[in-house]
Backbone as CSV, one residue per row, in Angstrom:
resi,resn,N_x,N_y,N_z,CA_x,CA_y,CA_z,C_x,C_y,C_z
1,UNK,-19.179,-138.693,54.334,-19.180,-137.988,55.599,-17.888,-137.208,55.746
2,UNK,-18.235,-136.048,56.230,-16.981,-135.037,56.972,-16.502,-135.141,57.991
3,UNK,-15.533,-135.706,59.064,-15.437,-135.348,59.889,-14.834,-134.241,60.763
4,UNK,-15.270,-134.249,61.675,-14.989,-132.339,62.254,-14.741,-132.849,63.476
5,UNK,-13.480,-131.963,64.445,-13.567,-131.923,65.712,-13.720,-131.089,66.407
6,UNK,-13.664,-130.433,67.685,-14.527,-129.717,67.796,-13.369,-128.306,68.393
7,UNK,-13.465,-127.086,67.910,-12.008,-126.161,67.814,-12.871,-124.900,68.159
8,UNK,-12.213,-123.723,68.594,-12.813,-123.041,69.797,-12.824,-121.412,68.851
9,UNK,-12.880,-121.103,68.014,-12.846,-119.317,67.251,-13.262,-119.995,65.910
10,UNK,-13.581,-118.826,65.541,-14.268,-118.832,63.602,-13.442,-118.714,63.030
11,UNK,-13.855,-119.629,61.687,-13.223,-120.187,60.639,-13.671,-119.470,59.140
12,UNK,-13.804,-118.211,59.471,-14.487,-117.437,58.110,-13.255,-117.640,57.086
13,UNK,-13.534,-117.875,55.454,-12.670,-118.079,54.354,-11.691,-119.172,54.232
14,UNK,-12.357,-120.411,55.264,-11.959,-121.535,55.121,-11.864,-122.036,53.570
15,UNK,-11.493,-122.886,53.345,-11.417,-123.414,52.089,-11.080,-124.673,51.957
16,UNK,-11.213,-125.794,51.181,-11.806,-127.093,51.009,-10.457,-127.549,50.464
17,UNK,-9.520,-128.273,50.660,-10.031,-128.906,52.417,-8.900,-127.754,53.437
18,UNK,-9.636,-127.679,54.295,-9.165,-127.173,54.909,-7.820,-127.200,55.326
19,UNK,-6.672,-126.069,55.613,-5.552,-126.902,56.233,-5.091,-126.975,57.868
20,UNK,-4.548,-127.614,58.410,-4.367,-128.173,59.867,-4.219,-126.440,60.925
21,UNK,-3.766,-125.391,60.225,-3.359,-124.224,60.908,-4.969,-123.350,61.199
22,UNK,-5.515,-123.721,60.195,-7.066,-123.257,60.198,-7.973,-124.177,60.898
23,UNK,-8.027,-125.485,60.909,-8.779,-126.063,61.867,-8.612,-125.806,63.190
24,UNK,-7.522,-125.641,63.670,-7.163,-125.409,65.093,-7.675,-124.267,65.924
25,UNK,-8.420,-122.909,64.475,-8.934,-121.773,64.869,-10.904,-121.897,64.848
26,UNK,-10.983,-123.563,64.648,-12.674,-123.348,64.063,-13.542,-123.992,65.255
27,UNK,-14.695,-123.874,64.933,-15.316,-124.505,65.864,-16.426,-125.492,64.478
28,UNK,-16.938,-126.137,65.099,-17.683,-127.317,64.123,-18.259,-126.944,63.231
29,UNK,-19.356,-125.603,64.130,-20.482,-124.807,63.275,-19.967,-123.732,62.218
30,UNK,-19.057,-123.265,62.389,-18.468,-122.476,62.010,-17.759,-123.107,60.705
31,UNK,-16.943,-124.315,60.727,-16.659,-125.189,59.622,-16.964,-125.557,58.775
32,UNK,-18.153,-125.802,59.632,-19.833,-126.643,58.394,-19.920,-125.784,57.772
33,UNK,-20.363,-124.048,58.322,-20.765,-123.535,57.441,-19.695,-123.093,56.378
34,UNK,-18.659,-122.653,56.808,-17.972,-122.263,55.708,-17.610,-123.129,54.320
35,UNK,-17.700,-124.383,54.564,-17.179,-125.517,53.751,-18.360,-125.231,52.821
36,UNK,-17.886,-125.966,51.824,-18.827,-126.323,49.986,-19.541,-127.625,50.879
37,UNK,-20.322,-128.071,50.071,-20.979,-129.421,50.581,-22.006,-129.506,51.461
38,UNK,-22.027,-128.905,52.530,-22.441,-129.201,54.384,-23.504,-127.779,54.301
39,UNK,-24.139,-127.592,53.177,-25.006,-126.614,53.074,-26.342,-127.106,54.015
40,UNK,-26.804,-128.436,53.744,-27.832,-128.965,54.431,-27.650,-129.061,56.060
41,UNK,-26.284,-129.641,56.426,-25.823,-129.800,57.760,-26.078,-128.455,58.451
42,UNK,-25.616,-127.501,57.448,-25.460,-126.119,58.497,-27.284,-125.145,58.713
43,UNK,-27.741,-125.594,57.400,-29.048,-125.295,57.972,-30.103,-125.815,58.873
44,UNK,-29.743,-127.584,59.129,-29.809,-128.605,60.017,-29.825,-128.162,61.442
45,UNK,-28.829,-127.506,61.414,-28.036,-127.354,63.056,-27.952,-125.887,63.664
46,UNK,-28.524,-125.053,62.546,-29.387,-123.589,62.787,-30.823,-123.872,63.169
47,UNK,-31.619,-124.737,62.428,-32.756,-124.839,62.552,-33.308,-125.229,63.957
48,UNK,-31.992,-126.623,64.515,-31.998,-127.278,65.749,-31.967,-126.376,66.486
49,UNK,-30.676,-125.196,66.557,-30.213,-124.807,67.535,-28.972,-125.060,68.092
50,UNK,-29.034,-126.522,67.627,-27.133,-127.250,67.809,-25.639,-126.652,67.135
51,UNK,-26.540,-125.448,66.430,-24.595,-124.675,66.006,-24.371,-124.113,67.110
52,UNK,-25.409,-123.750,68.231,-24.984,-123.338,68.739,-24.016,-124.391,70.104
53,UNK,-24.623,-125.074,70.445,-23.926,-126.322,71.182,-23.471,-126.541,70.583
54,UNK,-22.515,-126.523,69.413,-21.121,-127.214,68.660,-20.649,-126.201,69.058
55,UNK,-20.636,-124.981,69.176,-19.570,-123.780,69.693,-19.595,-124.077,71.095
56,UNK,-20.198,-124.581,71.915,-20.129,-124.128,73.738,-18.715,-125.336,73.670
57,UNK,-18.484,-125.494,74.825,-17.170,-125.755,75.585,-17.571,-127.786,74.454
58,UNK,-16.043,-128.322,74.201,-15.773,-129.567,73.828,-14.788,-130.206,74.370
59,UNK,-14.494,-130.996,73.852,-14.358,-131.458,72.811,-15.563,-131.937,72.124
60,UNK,-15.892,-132.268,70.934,-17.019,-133.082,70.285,-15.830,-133.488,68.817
61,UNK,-16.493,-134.754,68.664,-16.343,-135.367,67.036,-17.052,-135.407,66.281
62,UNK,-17.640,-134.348,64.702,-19.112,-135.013,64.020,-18.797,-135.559,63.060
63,UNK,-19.523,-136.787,63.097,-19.344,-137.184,61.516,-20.274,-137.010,60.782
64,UNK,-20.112,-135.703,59.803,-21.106,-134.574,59.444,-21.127,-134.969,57.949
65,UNK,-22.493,-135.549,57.971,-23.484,-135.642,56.828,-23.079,-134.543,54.946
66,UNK,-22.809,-135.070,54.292,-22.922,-134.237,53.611,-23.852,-133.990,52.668
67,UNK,-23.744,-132.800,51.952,-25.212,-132.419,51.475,-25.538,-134.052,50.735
68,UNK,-24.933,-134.333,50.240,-24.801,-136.163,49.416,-25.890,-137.302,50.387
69,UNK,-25.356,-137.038,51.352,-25.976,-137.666,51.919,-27.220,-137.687,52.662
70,UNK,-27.699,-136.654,52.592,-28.986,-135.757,52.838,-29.987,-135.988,51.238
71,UNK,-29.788,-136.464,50.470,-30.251,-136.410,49.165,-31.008,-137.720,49.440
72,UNK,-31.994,-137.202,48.659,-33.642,-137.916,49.104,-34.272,-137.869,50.276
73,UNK,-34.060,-137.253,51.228,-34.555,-136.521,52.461,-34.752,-135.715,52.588
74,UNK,-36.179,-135.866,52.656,-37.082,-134.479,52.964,-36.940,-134.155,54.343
75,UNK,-36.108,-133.062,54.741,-36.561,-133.096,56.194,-37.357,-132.243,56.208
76,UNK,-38.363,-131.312,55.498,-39.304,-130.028,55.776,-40.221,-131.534,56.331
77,UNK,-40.589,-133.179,56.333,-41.431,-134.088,56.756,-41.054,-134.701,58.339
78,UNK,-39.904,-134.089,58.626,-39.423,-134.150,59.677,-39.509,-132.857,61.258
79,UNK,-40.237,-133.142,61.865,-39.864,-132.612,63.268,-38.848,-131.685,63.644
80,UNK,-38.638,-130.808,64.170,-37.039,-130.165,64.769,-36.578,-131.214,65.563
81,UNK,-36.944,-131.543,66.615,-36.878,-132.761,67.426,-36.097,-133.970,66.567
82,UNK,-37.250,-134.178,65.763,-36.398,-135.700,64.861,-35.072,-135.010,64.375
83,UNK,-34.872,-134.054,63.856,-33.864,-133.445,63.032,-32.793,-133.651,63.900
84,UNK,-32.972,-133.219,65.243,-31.719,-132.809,66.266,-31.407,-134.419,66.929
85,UNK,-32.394,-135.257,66.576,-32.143,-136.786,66.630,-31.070,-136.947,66.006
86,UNK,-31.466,-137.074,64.593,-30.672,-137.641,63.539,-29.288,-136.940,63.525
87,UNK,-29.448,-135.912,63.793,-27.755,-135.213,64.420,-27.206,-135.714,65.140
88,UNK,-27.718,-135.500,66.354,-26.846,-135.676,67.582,-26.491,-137.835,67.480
89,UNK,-26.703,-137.956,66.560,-26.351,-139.372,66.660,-25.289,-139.067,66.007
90,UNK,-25.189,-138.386,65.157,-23.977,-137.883,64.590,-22.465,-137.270,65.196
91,UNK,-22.566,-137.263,66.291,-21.798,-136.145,67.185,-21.520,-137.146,68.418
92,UNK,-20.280,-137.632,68.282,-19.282,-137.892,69.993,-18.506,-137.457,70.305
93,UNK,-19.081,-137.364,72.080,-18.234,-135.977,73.023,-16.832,-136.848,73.088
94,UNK,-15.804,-135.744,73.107,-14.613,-136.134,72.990,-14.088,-136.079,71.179
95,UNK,-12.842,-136.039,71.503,-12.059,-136.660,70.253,-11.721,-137.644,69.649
96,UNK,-11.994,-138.188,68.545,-11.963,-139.495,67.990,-11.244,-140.003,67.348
């Protein structure tokens, strides 16, 4: 797992791992996507709709799935609904 907190402008040409001067400019969705790994997360949370609620007002904490951990899960057998389940269990408001 990744964890992410939740940071307020885009993070385009982030790079792995990120450093502390660049997180401070990102927002979650924006992170996910730029990062190696979190390919599944970020299409996850497009599909939901929730990149976009990771950008509105936070704080939030995710502890964001990585593609690793998405392996052997089919979610095309999954719901949008279930999907934005299995997320948002992922995600506490505030900082952690």
């Amino acid at each position: 797992f990744g964890i992410f907190d939740k940071w307020t402008s885009s993070c385009e040409g982030t790079t792995h791992p990120p450093q502390k001067s660049i997180l401070a400019k990102c927002s979650i969705a924006a992170l996910a996507k730029s990062l190696d790994g979190f390919e599944t997360l970020n299409s996850a949370l497009q599909a939901t709709g929730l990149d976009k609620v990771l950008m509105g007002k936070g704080p939030f904490t995710v502890f964001a799935p990585t593609d690793g951990a998405f392996a052997g899960v089919d979610l095309s057998r999954l719901t949008t609904d279930q999907i934005a389940d299995v997320l948002t269990y992922h995600v506490v408001e505030g900082k952690v």
